[in-house]
C-alpha positions in Angstrom: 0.0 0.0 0.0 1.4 3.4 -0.6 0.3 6.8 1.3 0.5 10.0 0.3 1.1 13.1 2.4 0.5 16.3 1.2 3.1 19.0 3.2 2.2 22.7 3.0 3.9 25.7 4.7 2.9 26.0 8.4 1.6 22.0 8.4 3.0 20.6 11.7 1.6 17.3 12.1 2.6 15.8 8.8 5.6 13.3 10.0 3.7 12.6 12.4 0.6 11.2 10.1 3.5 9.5 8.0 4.8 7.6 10.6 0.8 6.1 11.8 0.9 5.4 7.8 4.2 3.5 7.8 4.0 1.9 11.0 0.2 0.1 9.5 2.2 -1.1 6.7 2.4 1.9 4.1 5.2 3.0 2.4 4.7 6.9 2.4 5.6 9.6 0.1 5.8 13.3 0.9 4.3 15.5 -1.6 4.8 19.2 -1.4 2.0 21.6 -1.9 3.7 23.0 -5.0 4.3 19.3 -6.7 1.8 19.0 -9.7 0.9 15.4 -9.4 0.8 13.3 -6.7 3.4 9.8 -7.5 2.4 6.8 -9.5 0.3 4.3 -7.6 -0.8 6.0 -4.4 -3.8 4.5 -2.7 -4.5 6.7 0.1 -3.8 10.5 0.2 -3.1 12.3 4.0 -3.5 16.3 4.7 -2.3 16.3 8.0 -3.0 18.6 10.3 -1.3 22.2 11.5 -1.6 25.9 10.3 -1.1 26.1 6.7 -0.3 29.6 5.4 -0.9 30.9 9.0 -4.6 30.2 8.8 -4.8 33.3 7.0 -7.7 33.9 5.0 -10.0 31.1 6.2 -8.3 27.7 8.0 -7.4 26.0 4.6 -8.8 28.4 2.0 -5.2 28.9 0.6 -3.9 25.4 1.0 -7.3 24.3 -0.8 -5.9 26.7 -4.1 -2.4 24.6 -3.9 -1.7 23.2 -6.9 -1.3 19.4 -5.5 -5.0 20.2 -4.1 -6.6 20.2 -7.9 -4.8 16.2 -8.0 -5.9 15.1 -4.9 -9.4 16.1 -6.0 -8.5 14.5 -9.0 -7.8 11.5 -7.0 -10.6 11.4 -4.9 -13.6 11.8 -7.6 -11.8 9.1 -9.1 -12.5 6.4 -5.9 -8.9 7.6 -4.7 -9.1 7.5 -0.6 -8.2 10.8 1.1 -7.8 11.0 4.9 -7.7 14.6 6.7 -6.6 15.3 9.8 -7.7 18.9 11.4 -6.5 21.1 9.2 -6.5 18.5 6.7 -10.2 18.4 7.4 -10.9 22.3 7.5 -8.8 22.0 3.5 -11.2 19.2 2.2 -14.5 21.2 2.8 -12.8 24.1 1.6 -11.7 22.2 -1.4 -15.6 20.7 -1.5 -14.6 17.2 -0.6 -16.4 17.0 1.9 -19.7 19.2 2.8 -20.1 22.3 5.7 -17.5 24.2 7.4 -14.8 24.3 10.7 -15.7 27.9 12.2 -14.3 29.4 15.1 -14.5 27.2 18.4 -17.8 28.5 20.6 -15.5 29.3 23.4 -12.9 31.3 21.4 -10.3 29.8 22.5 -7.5 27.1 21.0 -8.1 23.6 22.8 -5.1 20.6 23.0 -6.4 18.0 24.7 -7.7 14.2 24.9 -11.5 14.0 24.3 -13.9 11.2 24.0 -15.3 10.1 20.7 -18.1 7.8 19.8 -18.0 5.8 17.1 -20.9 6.3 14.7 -20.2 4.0 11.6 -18.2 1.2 10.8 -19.2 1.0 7.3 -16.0 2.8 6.2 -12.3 1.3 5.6 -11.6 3.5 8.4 -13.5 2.8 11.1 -14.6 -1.1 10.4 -11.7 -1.6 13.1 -14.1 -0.3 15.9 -17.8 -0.5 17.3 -20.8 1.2 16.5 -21.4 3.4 19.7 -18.3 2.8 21.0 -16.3 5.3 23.1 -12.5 6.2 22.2 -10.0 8.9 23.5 -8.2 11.1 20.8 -6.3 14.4 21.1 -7.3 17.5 19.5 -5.4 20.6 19.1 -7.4 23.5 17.1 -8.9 26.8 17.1 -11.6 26.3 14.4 -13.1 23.1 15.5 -16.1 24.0 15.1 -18.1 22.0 12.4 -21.3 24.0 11.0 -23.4 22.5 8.4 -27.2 23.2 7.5 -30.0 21.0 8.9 -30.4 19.9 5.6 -26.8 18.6 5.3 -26.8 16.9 8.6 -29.8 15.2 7.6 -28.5 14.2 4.2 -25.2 13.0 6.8 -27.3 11.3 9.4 -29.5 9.4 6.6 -26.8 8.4 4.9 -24.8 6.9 7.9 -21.9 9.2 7.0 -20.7 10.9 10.6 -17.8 8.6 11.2 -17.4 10.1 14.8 -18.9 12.1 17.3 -18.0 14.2 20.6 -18.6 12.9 24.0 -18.7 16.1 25.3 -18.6 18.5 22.4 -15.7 21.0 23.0 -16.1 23.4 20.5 -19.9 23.5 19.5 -20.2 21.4 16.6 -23.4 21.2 14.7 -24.8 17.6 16.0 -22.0 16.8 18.2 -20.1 16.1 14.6 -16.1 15.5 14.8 -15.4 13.6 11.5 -17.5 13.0 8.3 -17.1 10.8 5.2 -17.9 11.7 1.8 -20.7 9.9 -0.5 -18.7 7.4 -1.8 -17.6 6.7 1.7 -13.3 7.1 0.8 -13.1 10.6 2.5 -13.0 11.0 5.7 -12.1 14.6 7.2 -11.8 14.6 11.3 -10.8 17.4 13.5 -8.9 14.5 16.2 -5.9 13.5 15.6 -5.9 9.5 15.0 -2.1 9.8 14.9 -1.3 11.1 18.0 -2.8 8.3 19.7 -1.1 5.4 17.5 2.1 4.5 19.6 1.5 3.3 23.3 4.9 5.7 24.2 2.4 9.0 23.5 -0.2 7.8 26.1 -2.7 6.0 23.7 -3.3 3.3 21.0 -6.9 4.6 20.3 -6.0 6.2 16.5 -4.0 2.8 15.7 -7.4 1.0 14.5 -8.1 3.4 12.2 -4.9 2.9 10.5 -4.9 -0.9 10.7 -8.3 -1.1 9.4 -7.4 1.2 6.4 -4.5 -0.9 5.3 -5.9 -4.2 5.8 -9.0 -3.1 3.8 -6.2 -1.6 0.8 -4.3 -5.0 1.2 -7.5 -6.7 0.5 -8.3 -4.7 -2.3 
Protein backbone atom coordinates (compact mmCIF):
# COMPACT_ATOMS: atom_id res chain seq x y z
CA UNK A 1 0.00 0.00 0.00
CA UNK A 2 1.36 3.42 -0.60
CA UNK A 3 0.33 6.81 1.29
CA UNK A 4 0.53 10.03 0.33
CA UNK A 5 1.11 13.14 2.41
CA UNK A 6 0.50 16.33 1.18
CA UNK A 7 3.09 19.05 3.20
CA UNK A 8 2.23 22.67 2.96
CA UNK A 9 3.91 25.72 4.70
CA UNK A 10 2.90 25.96 8.40
CA UNK A 11 1.61 22.02 8.40
CA UNK A 12 3.02 20.59 11.75
CA UNK A 13 1.57 17.26 12.13
CA UNK A 14 2.60 15.84 8.79
CA UNK A 15 5.57 13.28 9.99
CA UNK A 16 3.68 12.62 12.45
CA UNK A 17 0.64 11.17 10.09
CA UNK A 18 3.54 9.46 7.98
CA UNK A 19 4.81 7.63 10.59
CA UNK A 20 0.81 6.05 11.76
CA UNK A 21 0.93 5.37 7.76
CA UNK A 22 4.15 3.55 7.77
CA UNK A 23 4.03 1.91 11.01
CA UNK A 24 0.20 0.11 9.52
CA UNK A 25 2.19 -1.06 6.74
CA UNK A 26 2.40 1.85 4.11
CA UNK A 27 5.17 2.99 2.40
CA UNK A 28 4.66 6.94 2.40
CA UNK A 29 5.56 9.56 0.08
CA UNK A 30 5.76 13.27 0.86
CA UNK A 31 4.30 15.54 -1.59
CA UNK A 32 4.82 19.24 -1.40
CA UNK A 33 1.98 21.58 -1.94
CA UNK A 34 3.70 23.05 -5.04
CA UNK A 35 4.30 19.30 -6.66
CA UNK A 36 1.78 19.05 -9.67
CA UNK A 37 0.89 15.36 -9.42
CA UNK A 38 0.81 13.28 -6.73
CA UNK A 39 3.38 9.82 -7.50
CA UNK A 40 2.35 6.75 -9.51
CA UNK A 41 0.29 4.33 -7.59
CA UNK A 42 -0.80 6.01 -4.45
CA UNK A 43 -3.76 4.51 -2.72
CA UNK A 44 -4.51 6.73 0.09
CA UNK A 45 -3.75 10.54 0.20
CA UNK A 46 -3.06 12.32 3.98
CA UNK A 47 -3.49 16.27 4.65
CA UNK A 48 -2.32 16.35 8.04
CA UNK A 49 -2.95 18.56 10.33
CA UNK A 50 -1.34 22.25 11.47
CA UNK A 51 -1.60 25.95 10.26
CA UNK A 52 -1.11 26.11 6.66
CA UNK A 53 -0.34 29.63 5.36
CA UNK A 54 -0.85 30.92 8.98
CA UNK A 55 -4.56 30.23 8.80
CA UNK A 56 -4.79 33.34 7.00
CA UNK A 57 -7.73 33.86 4.98
CA UNK A 58 -9.98 31.09 6.23
CA UNK A 59 -8.35 27.69 7.99
CA UNK A 60 -7.37 25.98 4.60
CA UNK A 61 -8.80 28.37 1.98
CA UNK A 62 -5.25 28.86 0.65
CA UNK A 63 -3.85 25.37 1.04
CA UNK A 64 -7.33 24.26 -0.84
CA UNK A 65 -5.92 26.65 -4.08
CA UNK A 66 -2.36 24.58 -3.95
CA UNK A 67 -1.66 23.18 -6.89
CA UNK A 68 -1.29 19.42 -5.50
CA UNK A 69 -5.02 20.15 -4.08
CA UNK A 70 -6.61 20.20 -7.87
CA UNK A 71 -4.76 16.25 -8.02
CA UNK A 72 -5.86 15.14 -4.90
CA UNK A 73 -9.41 16.13 -5.99
CA UNK A 74 -8.50 14.45 -8.98
CA UNK A 75 -7.76 11.54 -6.96
CA UNK A 76 -10.61 11.41 -4.88
CA UNK A 77 -13.57 11.77 -7.63
CA UNK A 78 -11.79 9.13 -9.14
CA UNK A 79 -12.52 6.35 -5.85
CA UNK A 80 -8.93 7.59 -4.70
CA UNK A 81 -9.10 7.49 -0.60
CA UNK A 82 -8.16 10.80 1.08
CA UNK A 83 -7.79 11.03 4.93
CA UNK A 84 -7.66 14.59 6.66
CA UNK A 85 -6.64 15.31 9.80
CA UNK A 86 -7.65 18.89 11.43
CA UNK A 87 -6.47 21.13 9.22
CA UNK A 88 -6.47 18.54 6.71
CA UNK A 89 -10.17 18.36 7.40
CA UNK A 90 -10.93 22.33 7.45
CA UNK A 91 -8.84 21.97 3.51
CA UNK A 92 -11.23 19.15 2.24
CA UNK A 93 -14.46 21.15 2.78
CA UNK A 94 -12.80 24.10 1.60
CA UNK A 95 -11.66 22.20 -1.35
CA UNK A 96 -15.60 20.67 -1.49
CA UNK A 97 -14.59 17.15 -0.59
CA UNK A 98 -16.39 17.05 1.95
CA UNK A 99 -19.68 19.23 2.81
CA UNK A 100 -20.08 22.33 5.71
CA UNK A 101 -17.46 24.22 7.38
CA UNK A 102 -14.78 24.27 10.69
CA UNK A 103 -15.72 27.90 12.23
CA UNK A 104 -14.25 29.36 15.13
CA UNK A 105 -14.48 27.23 18.39
CA UNK A 106 -17.80 28.54 20.60
CA UNK A 107 -15.45 29.29 23.39
CA UNK A 108 -12.93 31.32 21.39
CA UNK A 109 -10.25 29.78 22.52
CA UNK A 110 -7.53 27.08 21.04
CA UNK A 111 -8.13 23.58 22.85
CA UNK A 112 -5.12 20.57 23.03
CA UNK A 113 -6.39 17.98 24.72
CA UNK A 114 -7.70 14.20 24.86
CA UNK A 115 -11.50 14.00 24.35
CA UNK A 116 -13.90 11.19 23.99
CA UNK A 117 -15.28 10.11 20.70
CA UNK A 118 -18.12 7.84 19.79
CA UNK A 119 -18.02 5.82 17.07
CA UNK A 120 -20.89 6.30 14.73
CA UNK A 121 -20.19 3.97 11.64
CA UNK A 122 -18.21 1.16 10.75
CA UNK A 123 -19.25 1.00 7.29
CA UNK A 124 -16.03 2.78 6.23
CA UNK A 125 -12.31 1.34 5.60
CA UNK A 126 -11.57 3.46 8.37
CA UNK A 127 -13.53 2.84 11.12
CA UNK A 128 -14.59 -1.15 10.43
CA UNK A 129 -11.67 -1.63 13.13
CA UNK A 130 -14.06 -0.29 15.86
CA UNK A 131 -17.84 -0.49 17.30
CA UNK A 132 -20.78 1.18 16.49
CA UNK A 133 -21.41 3.39 19.67
CA UNK A 134 -18.29 2.82 20.99
CA UNK A 135 -16.29 5.32 23.12
CA UNK A 136 -12.52 6.21 22.22
CA UNK A 137 -10.03 8.86 23.49
CA UNK A 138 -8.20 11.08 20.84
CA UNK A 139 -6.31 14.42 21.15
CA UNK A 140 -7.32 17.53 19.54
CA UNK A 141 -5.45 20.58 19.08
CA UNK A 142 -7.41 23.46 17.14
CA UNK A 143 -8.94 26.82 17.12
CA UNK A 144 -11.62 26.26 14.38
CA UNK A 145 -13.05 23.06 15.48
CA UNK A 146 -16.14 24.04 15.08
CA UNK A 147 -18.07 21.98 12.37
CA UNK A 148 -21.34 24.03 11.02
CA UNK A 149 -23.36 22.49 8.41
CA UNK A 150 -27.25 23.21 7.48
CA UNK A 151 -30.01 21.05 8.94
CA UNK A 152 -30.37 19.92 5.59
CA UNK A 153 -26.77 18.64 5.30
CA UNK A 154 -26.84 16.94 8.58
CA UNK A 155 -29.85 15.17 7.58
CA UNK A 156 -28.45 14.19 4.17
CA UNK A 157 -25.24 12.98 6.78
CA UNK A 158 -27.33 11.28 9.42
CA UNK A 159 -29.48 9.35 6.65
CA UNK A 160 -26.76 8.35 4.92
CA UNK A 161 -24.75 6.93 7.93
CA UNK A 162 -21.92 9.17 6.98
CA UNK A 163 -20.72 10.93 10.62
CA UNK A 164 -17.76 8.56 11.18
CA UNK A 165 -17.37 10.11 14.80
CA UNK A 166 -18.89 12.08 17.32
CA UNK A 167 -17.99 14.22 20.59
CA UNK A 168 -18.57 12.93 23.97
CA UNK A 169 -18.71 16.06 25.33
CA UNK A 170 -18.61 18.49 22.37
CA UNK A 171 -15.70 20.99 23.03
CA UNK A 172 -16.11 23.39 20.50
CA UNK A 173 -19.86 23.51 19.54
CA UNK A 174 -20.21 21.42 16.55
CA UNK A 175 -23.40 21.20 14.73
CA UNK A 176 -24.76 17.58 16.01
CA UNK A 177 -22.01 16.83 18.24
CA UNK A 178 -20.15 16.10 14.61
CA UNK A 179 -16.06 15.45 14.76
CA UNK A 180 -15.41 13.56 11.55
CA UNK A 181 -17.48 12.98 8.33
CA UNK A 182 -17.13 10.84 5.16
CA UNK A 183 -17.88 11.67 1.77
CA UNK A 184 -20.75 9.87 -0.48
CA UNK A 185 -18.66 7.43 -1.77
CA UNK A 186 -17.59 6.71 1.74
CA UNK A 187 -13.32 7.13 0.83
CA UNK A 188 -13.12 10.58 2.51
CA UNK A 189 -12.97 11.02 5.69
CA UNK A 190 -12.08 14.57 7.22
CA UNK A 191 -11.78 14.60 11.28
CA UNK A 192 -10.81 17.40 13.46
CA UNK A 193 -8.93 14.53 16.15
CA UNK A 194 -5.91 13.55 15.59
CA UNK A 195 -5.90 9.48 14.99
CA UNK A 196 -2.12 9.76 14.87
CA UNK A 197 -1.33 11.14 17.96
CA UNK A 198 -2.85 8.35 19.73
CA UNK A 199 -1.11 5.41 17.54
CA UNK A 200 2.14 4.51 19.59
CA UNK A 201 1.48 3.29 23.30
CA UNK A 202 4.89 5.73 24.20
CA UNK A 203 2.37 8.98 23.54
CA UNK A 204 -0.21 7.78 26.13
CA UNK A 205 -2.75 5.95 23.69
CA UNK A 206 -3.30 3.25 21.01
CA UNK A 207 -6.87 4.64 20.33
CA UNK A 208 -6.03 6.16 16.48
CA UNK A 209 -4.03 2.79 15.69
CA UNK A 210 -7.45 0.96 14.54
CA UNK A 211 -8.13 3.41 12.19
CA UNK A 212 -4.92 2.92 10.48
CA UNK A 213 -4.86 -0.86 10.68
CA UNK A 214 -8.28 -1.12 9.45
CA UNK A 215 -7.42 1.17 6.39
CA UNK A 216 -4.49 -0.94 5.29
CA UNK A 217 -5.93 -4.20 5.78
CA UNK A 218 -8.97 -3.10 3.81
CA UNK A 219 -6.20 -1.65 0.79
CA UNK A 220 -4.30 -5.01 1.16
CA UNK A 221 -7.54 -6.70 0.52
CA UNK A 222 -8.32 -4.69 -2.34
Amino acid sequence: MRAAVIVFPGSNCDRDLAVAFRDAGCSVDMVWHKDTALPDGVDIVGIPGGFSFGDYLRCGAIAANSPICSEVKAHAERGGYVLGVCNGFQVLTETGLLPGALLRNAGLKYICRAVPLVVGTTNSVYTNGYAVGQEIGIPIAHHDGNYTASDEVVSELTAEDRIAFRYGDNPNGSTGDIAGILSANRRVLGMMPHPERAADENHGGTDGKALFASLTSALAAA
